[in-house]
C-alpha positions as CSV (number, residue, x, y, z in Angstrom):
1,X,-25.1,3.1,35.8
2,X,-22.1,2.4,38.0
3,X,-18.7,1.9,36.7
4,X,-18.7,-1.9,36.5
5,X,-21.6,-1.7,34.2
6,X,-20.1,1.0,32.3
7,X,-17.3,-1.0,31.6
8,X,-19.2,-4.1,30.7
9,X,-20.9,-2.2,28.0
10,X,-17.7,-0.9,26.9
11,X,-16.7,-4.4,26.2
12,X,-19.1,-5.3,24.9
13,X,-19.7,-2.5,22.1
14,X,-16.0,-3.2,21.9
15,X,-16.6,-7.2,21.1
16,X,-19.2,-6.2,18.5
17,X,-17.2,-3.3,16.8
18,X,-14.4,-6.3,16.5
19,X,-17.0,-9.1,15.0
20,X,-18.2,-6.8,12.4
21,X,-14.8,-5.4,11.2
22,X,-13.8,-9.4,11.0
23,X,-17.0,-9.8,8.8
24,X,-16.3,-6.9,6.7
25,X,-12.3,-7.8,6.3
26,X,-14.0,-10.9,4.9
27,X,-15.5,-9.5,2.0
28,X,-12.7,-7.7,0.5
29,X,-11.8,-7.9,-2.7
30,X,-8.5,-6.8,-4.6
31,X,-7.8,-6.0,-8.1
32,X,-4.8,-4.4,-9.9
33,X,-4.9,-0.9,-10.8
34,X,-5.6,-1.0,-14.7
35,X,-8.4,0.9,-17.4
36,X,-11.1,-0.9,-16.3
37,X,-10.8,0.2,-12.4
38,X,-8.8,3.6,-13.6
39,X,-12.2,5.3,-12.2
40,X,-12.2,3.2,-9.0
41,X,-8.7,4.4,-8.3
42,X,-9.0,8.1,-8.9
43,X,-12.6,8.3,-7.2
44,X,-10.6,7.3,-4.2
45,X,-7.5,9.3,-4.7
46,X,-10.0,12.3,-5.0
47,X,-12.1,11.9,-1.8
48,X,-11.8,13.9,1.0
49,X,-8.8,13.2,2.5
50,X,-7.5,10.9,-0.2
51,X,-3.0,11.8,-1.8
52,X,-4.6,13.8,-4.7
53,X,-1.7,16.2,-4.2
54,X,0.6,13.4,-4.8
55,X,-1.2,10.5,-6.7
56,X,2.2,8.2,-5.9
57,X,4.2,9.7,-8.2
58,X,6.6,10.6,-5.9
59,X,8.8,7.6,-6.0
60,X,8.1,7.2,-10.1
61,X,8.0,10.7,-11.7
62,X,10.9,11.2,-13.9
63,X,13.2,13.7,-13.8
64,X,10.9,15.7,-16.2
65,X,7.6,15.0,-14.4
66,X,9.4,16.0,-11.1
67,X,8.9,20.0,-12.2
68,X,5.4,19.3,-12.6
69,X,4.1,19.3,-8.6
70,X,0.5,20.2,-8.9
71,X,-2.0,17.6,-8.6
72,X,-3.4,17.4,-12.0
73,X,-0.3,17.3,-13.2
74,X,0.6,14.4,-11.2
75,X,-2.9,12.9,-12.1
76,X,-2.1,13.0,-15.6
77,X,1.4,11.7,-15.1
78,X,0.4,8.3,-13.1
79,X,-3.1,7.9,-15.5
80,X,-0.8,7.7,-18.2
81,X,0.8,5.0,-17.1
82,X,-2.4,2.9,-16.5
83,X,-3.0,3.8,-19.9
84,X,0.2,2.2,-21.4
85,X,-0.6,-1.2,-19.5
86,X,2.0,-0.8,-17.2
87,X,1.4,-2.2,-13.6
88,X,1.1,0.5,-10.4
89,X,-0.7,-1.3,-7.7
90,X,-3.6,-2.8,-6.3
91,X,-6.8,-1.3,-5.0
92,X,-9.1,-2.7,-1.7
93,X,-12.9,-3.3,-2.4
94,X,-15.8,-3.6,0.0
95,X,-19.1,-3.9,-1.7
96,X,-18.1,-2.8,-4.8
97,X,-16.5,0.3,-3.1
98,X,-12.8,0.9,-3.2
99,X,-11.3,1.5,0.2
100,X,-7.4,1.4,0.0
101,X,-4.4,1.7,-2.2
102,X,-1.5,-0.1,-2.3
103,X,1.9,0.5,-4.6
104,X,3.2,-2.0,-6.1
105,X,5.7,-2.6,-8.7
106,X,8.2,-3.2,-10.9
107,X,11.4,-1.6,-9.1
108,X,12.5,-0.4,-12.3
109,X,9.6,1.6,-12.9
110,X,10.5,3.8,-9.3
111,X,13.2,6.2,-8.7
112,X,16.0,4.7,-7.1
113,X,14.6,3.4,-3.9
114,X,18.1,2.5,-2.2
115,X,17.8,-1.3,-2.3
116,X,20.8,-3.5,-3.1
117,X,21.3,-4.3,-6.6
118,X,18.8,-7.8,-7.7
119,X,20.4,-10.9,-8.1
120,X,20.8,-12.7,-11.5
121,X,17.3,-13.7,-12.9
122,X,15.8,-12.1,-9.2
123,X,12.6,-9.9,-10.6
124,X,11.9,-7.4,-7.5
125,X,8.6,-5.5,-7.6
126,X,8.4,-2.6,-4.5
127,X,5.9,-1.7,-2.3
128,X,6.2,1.9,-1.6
129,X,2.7,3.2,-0.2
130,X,-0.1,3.0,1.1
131,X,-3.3,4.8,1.8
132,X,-6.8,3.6,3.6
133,X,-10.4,5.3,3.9
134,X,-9.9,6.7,8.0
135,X,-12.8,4.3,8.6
136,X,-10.9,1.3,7.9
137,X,-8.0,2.0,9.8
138,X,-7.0,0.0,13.0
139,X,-8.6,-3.1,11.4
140,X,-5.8,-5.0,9.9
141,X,-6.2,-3.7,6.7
142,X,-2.2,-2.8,5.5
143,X,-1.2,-6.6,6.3
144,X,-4.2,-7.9,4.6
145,X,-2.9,-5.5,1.5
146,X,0.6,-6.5,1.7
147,X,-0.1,-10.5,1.2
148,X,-2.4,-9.7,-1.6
149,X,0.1,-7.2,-3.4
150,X,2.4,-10.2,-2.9
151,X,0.7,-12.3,-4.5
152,X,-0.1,-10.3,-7.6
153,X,3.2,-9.6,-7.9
154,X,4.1,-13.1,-7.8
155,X,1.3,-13.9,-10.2
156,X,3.1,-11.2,-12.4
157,X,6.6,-12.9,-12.0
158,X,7.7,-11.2,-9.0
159,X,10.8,-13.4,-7.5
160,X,11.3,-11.0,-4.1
161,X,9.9,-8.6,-2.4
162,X,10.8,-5.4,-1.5
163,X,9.7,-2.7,1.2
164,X,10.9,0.1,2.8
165,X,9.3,1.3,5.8
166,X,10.3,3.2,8.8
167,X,9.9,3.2,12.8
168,X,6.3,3.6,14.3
169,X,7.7,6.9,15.1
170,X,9.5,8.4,12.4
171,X,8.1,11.4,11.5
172,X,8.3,11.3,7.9
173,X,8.2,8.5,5.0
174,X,4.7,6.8,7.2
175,X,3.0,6.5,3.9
176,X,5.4,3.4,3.2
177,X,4.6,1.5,6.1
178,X,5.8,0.5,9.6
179,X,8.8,-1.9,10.3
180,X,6.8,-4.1,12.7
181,X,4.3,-4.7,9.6
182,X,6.4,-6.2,7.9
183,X,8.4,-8.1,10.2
184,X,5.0,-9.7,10.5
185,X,4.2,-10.4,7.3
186,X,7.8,-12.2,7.1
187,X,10.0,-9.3,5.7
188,X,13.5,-9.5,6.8
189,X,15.9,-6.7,7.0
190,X,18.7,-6.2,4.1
191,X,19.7,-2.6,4.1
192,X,19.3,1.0,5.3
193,X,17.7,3.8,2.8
194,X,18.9,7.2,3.9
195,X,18.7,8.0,7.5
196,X,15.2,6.5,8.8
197,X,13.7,4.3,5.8
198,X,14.7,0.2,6.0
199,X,15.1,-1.8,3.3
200,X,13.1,-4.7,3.9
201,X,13.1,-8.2,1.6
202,X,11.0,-11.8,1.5
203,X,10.0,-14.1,-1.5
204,X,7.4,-13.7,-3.5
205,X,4.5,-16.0,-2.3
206,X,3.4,-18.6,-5.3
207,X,0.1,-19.8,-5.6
């Protein structure tokens, strides 16, 4: 095969790779994190790969969870939460399968974040992290999960959004997200969080 067919085909496979993520990105399905998909959230947490060190309590433990680093500790911590009702975040679903995480929030209910203080009657829920099955990444998937967050939070009484994501090449905080993300998704710049993280803002979309 010469090289002009070889890179035919590569287009090609490329073209169909493309078409069938676009057919599977339009079959997801979000739903909050609560007790009825509890089991959805920490089958996902404990695949391979999957923040079961973590289990995003990093930005909510309290001072008194904070001595408490081991995973099941941290497990326990976050399902206890879900257990008193109180909102965490929003999980991705492809046919019936959950696929990605995303936090979000009350800000209250995260450590200090380094966002400027809300405005009277302004209700700001946070996105703080994310995480996505490595076969659904490259497809989209984190701006698809920020507009749906959005909108659950908005659903919920969200006024603003907040975000706080860093530089495609900061070389910590990734899990929050990438500044061009968000400028795409209509964020807007309002602050700086310690030396790399942004604090990011837009209005809660209202259905």
């Amino acid at each position: 095969m010469n090289s002009r067919s070889q890179q035919s085909e590569r287009k090609t496979k490329a073209a169909r790779s493309t078409a069938s993520a676009a057919v599977e990105t339009s079959r997801l399905v979000f739903r909050p994190v609560d007790r009825q998909t509890w089991p959805d959230f920490a089958a996902l947490f404990e695949e391979r790969g999957g923040p079961k060190s973590c289990w995003c309590m990093v930005w909510r433990a309290t001072p008194g969870e904070a001595k408490a680093r081991d995973g099941a500790s941290r497990r326990a911590q976050i399902e206890a939460r879900v257990e008193a009702g109180a909102p965490i975040g929003l999980l991705a679903y492809c046919e019936a399968k959950p696929i990605a995480w995303c936090s979000i929030a009350p800000r209250e209910t995260y450590r200090p974040l380094g966002g400027p203080p809300a405005a009277p009657d302004e209700k700001i829920w946070s996105i703080v992290c994310f995480f996505i099955k490595r076969s659904w990444r490259g497809q989209g998937l984190a701006a698809s999960l920020i507009e749906a967050a959005a909108a659950e939070a908005a659903r919920r009484g969200a006024t603003t959004i907040e975000a706080y994501p860093v530089d495609p090449n900061s070389p910590s905080y990734r899990f929050m997200g990438f500044v061009p993300l968000f400028e795409a998704a209509g964020f807007r710049e309002v602050g700086q969080a310690g030396a790399r993280r942004r604090v990011m803002r837009r209005t809660a979309a209202r259905s």
